[in-house]
N, C-alpha and C positions, 0 to 999 in steps of 0.2 A: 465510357459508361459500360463495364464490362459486366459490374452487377446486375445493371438494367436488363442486361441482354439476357443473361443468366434466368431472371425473376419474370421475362416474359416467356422463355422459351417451356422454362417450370408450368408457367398458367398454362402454356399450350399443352403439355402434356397432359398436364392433370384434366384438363376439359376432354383430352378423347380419353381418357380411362374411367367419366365417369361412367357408374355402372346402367348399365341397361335391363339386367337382368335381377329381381329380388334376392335370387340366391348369391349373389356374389358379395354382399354386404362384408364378409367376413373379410376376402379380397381387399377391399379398398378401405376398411379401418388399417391392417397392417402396412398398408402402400401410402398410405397419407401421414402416418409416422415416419417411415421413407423418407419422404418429399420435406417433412418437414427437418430431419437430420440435415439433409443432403443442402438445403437451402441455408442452414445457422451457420454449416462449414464453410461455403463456398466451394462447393468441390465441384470441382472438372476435371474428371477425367477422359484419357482412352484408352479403355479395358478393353479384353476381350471379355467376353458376356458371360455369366455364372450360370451353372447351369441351378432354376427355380423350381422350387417347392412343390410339386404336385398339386395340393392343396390349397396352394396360391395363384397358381395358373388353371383355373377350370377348363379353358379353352384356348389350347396352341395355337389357335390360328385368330385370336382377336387382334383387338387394335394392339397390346401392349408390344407385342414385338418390333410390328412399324414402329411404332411412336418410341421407342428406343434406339431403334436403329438411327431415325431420322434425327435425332437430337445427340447420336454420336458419343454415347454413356449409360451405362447400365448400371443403375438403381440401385443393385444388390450390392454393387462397389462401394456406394455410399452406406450402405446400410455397414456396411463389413468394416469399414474405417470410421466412422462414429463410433462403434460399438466398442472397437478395439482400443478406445482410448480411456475408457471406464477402467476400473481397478477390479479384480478378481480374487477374490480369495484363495480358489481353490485350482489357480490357474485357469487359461486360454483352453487347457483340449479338455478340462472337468467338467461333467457334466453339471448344469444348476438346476438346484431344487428352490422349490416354493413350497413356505410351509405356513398352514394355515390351521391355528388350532381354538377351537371351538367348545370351552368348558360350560356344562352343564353339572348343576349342582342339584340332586335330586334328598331330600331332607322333608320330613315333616314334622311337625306338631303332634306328638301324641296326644290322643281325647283321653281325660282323667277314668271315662267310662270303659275304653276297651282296656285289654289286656297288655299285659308290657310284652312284645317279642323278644326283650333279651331276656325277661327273667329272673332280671336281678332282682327288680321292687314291684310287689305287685300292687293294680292299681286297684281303691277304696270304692265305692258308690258315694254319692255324696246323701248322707244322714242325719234330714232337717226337724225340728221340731215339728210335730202334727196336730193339727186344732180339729176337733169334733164337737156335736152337739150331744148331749145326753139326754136321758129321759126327761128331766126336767126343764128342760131347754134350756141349760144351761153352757158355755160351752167349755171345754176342757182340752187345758195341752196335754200335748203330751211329749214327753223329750225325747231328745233321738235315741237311734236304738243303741249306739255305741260308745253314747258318750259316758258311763263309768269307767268302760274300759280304755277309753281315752284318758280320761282326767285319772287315772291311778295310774297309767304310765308314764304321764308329765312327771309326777310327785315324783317317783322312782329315779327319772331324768335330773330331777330339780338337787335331788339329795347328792348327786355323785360331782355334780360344779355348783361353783361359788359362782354368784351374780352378783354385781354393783347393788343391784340394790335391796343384797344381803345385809351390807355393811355401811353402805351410804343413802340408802333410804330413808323418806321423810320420818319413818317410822321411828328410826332408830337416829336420828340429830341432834334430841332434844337433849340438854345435860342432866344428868341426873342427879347430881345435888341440889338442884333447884326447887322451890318449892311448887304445887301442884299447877296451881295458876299459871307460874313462871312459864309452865313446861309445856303447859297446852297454850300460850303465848306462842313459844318457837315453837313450835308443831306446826301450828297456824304458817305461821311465818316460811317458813320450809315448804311448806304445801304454795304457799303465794310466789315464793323464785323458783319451783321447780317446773314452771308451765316453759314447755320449748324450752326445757334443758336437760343436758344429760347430768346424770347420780353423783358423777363424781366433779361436774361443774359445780354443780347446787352444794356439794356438801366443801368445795372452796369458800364459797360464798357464804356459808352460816357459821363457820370455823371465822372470818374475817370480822363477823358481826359478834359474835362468843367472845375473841380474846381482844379485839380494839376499841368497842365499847368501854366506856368508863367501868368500873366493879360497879354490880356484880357480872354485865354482860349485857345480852342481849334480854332485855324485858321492853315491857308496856312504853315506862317513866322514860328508859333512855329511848325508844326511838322516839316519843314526845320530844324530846331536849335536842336531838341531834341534827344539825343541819341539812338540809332538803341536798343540798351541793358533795358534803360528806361523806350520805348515805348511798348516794350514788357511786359513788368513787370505788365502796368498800363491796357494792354488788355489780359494779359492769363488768363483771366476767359470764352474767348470768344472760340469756336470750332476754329483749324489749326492756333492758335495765331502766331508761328513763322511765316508761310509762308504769314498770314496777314500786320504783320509787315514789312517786304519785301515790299509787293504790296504799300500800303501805303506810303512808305520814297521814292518808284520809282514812284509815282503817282503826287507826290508834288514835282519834281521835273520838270516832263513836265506842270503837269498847269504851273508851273513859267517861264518855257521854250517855252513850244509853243503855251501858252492859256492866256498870260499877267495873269498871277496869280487869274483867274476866272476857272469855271470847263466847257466843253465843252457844246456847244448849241444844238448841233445835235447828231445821236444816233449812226453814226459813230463812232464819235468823243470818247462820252461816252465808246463805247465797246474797242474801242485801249487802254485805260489804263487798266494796269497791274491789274488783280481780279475783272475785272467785266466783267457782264454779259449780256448775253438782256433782262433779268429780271429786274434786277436794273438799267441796262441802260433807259427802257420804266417806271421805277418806277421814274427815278430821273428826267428824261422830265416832269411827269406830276407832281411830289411835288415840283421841285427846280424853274423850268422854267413857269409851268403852260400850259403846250402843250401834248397833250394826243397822240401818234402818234404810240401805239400800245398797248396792253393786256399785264400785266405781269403776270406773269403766274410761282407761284414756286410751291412746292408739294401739299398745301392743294386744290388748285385750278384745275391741273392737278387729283389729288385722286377724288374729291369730283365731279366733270363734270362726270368722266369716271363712278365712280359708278351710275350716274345718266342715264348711257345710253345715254347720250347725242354725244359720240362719242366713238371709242375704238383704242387708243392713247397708243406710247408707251414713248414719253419722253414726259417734258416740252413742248417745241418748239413745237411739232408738235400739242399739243393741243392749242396752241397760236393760231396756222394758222388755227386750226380748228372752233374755235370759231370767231375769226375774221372774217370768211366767211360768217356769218349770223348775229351774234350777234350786235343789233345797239350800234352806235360811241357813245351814250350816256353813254352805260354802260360800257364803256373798265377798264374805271379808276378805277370806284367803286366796281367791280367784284370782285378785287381783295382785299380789304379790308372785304367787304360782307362776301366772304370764307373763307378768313380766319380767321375771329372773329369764323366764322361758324364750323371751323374742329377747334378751338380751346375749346371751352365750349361744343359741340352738338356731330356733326359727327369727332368724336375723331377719328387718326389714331387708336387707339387700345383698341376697348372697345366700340364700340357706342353706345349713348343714345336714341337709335330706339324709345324706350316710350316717349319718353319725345321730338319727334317730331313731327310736326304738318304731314310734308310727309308722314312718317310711316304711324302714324293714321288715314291717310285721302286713302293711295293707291296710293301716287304720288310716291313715292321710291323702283322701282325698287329690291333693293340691300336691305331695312331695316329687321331687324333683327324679326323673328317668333319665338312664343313659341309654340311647341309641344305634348304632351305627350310620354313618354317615358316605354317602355312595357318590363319588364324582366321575364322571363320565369327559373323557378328554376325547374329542374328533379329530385326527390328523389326516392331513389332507398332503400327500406328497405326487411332485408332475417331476418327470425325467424325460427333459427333451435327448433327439437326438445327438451322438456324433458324428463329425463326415465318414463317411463309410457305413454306418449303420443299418443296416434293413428296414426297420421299423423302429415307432415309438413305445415305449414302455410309461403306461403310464398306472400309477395304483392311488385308489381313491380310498378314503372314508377308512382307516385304518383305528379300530376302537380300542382303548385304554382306559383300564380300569383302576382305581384305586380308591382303597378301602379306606377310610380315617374312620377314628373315634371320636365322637361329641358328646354335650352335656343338651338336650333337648330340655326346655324347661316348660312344662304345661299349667297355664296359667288357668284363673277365673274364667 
């Protein structure tokens, strides 16, 4: 039982080296990794004695000496042939390093209010419509301070790119040999699949319905005639096609019913049928009819005001009623064509092309995107134990590194 003998002679030692003293803790963490090497080898040997650590030895004249002599093996033996049997990279006599690196990443969020520090783009106030009371008590908006000179350098922006929905907007679908009716028919119709679709989906969709339809096309009579199963077929490419198809076959039903097979004049009228909206109800007043009689108003128009500061809105509608309050009758119609060419090529839902607007550039936007500098801070931490012979330890701490990147900081709402 030579282990045994081994594993009890171990317990004796380690019981006289436990420590008595609080400072020596340091001592008997490195000695009990020791004990524990020297225990997985089985080693016995007989050395003669290494000479130990200063650092490890606080006091020459403790138990550790006895209790090594007497058990006939010195510890440091063990430790020295454990160690030696690891793989080394940079050889036996290199010294090893410990490296410990600690990044911090120091970045902010620019506020839309302060100033830009690089200077590229400077930053806007944000400029909301203001409500007062008059003499009469009556109350009165009044529009932001900036907004003409915003909206003429959209226009300017608007003229230099083509937008979808230059060319495939509901505006522009309808066929124009067709007779009047016909044509505010598809208008209608165009306005009912372009909900939650993009311009150039919608205008696959009403080309499908124009040239597969029986002659003459797309009217009242053939969607009346044409299969519920059909019609679906010829617009699933479009967003919620079943539940379009629905609206649609129920829609052509009451024009024929209660509008003599014309679409309705007023925006009443318009909103009672089945899938529309006051969007497209105020879009199809002024494309089908030629009577402007309020703002439509879908997502890029609603996104693209609010980032403007112009007001701070939580649906559609109520940016409708907000812009209406100030906004002259002139521009209800065009607004919304404007914008959305506008969030279609420029101010993208996701991604905007801050650079490449005149606002940005100029200080009118609020919301436009800054580039920053971006600062990360690297902590190295390097330990150089000794080698034999050595005087002293060499040890260097906290060594800072710095590197500079470029980012795109984007300052939201």
């Amino acid at each position: 039982m030579k282990t045994s003998r081994i594993a009890r002679e171990t317990a004796r030692v380690a019981r006289q080296l436990l420590p008595t003293d609080p400072t020596s803790t340091r001592q008997t963490r490195s000695f009990a990794a020791s004990l524990n090497a020297f225990t997985a080898n089985n080693v016995s040997a007989q050395a003669s004695p290494l000479d130990v650590k200063e650092e490890d030895l606080s006091d020459s004249g403790s138990s550790l000496s006895s209790a090594l002599s007497d058990a006939n093996f010195d510890i440091e033996d063990a430790v020295i042939e454990a160690s030696s049997t690891r793989k080394r990279k940079r050889g036996l006599d290199t010294p090893s390093t410990t490296i410990t690196t600690i990044s911090t990443t120091t970045s902010a969020r620019t506020s839309p209010r302060k100033a830009n520090p690089g200077g590229n783009i400077k930053k806007a106030k944000r400029q909301s419509a203001k409500q007062s009371i008059n003499e009469a008590g009556e109350v009165e908006i009044h529009p932001p301070a900036n907004w003409r000179e915003i909206y003429d350098a959209v226009q300017e922006m608007r003229k230099r790119v083509l937008a979808p929905v230059d060319t495939m907007g509901c505006e522009t679908l309808a066929q124009e040999h067709l007779t009047p009716r016909d044509k505010r028919f598809q208008t209608l119709i165009a306005l009912m699949l372009s909900s939650q679709t993009k311009d150039t989906t919608n205008a696959i969709a009403m080309r499908r319905l124009q040239t597969e339809l029986p002659s003459p096309g797309l009217t009242l009579q053939n969607i009346l005639d044409v299969d519920p199963v059909r019609l679906n077929e010829m617009i699933y490419v479009v967003g919620f096609h079943n539940n379009k198809t629905k609206y649609i076959k129920a829609a052509a039903l009451i024009l024929r019913d209660q509008f003599n097979g014309d679409i309705p004049d007023t925006i009443e009228g318009l909103i009672g049928l089945p899938g529309v909206g006051p969007k497209m109800a105020y879009l199809c007043m002024s494309a089908a009819w030629g009577r402007t009689e309020g703002i439509g108003v879908d997502v890029h128009v609603h996104r693209i005001t609010n980032l403007w500061g112009w007001h701070k809105t939580k649906a559609p509608e109520e940016t409708r009623a907000a812009l209406e309050a100030w906004l002259p009758r002139d521009k209800w119609h065009e607004i919304n064509h404007l914008l959305v060419g506008f969030g279609q090529t420029i101010c993208l839902p996701v991604g905007r092309k801050c650079g490449e607007c005149t606002l940005g550039q100029s200080g009118l936007c609020p919301s436009a995107v800054v580039e920053k500098k971006k600062k990360t801070v690297k902590r190295v931490k390097k330990e150089v134990f000794e080698e034999p012979g050595d005087e002293e330890v060499q040890v260097k701490l906290d060594e800072m590194v710095t590197i500079k990147e470029e980012e795109k900081v984007i300052d939201e709402l």
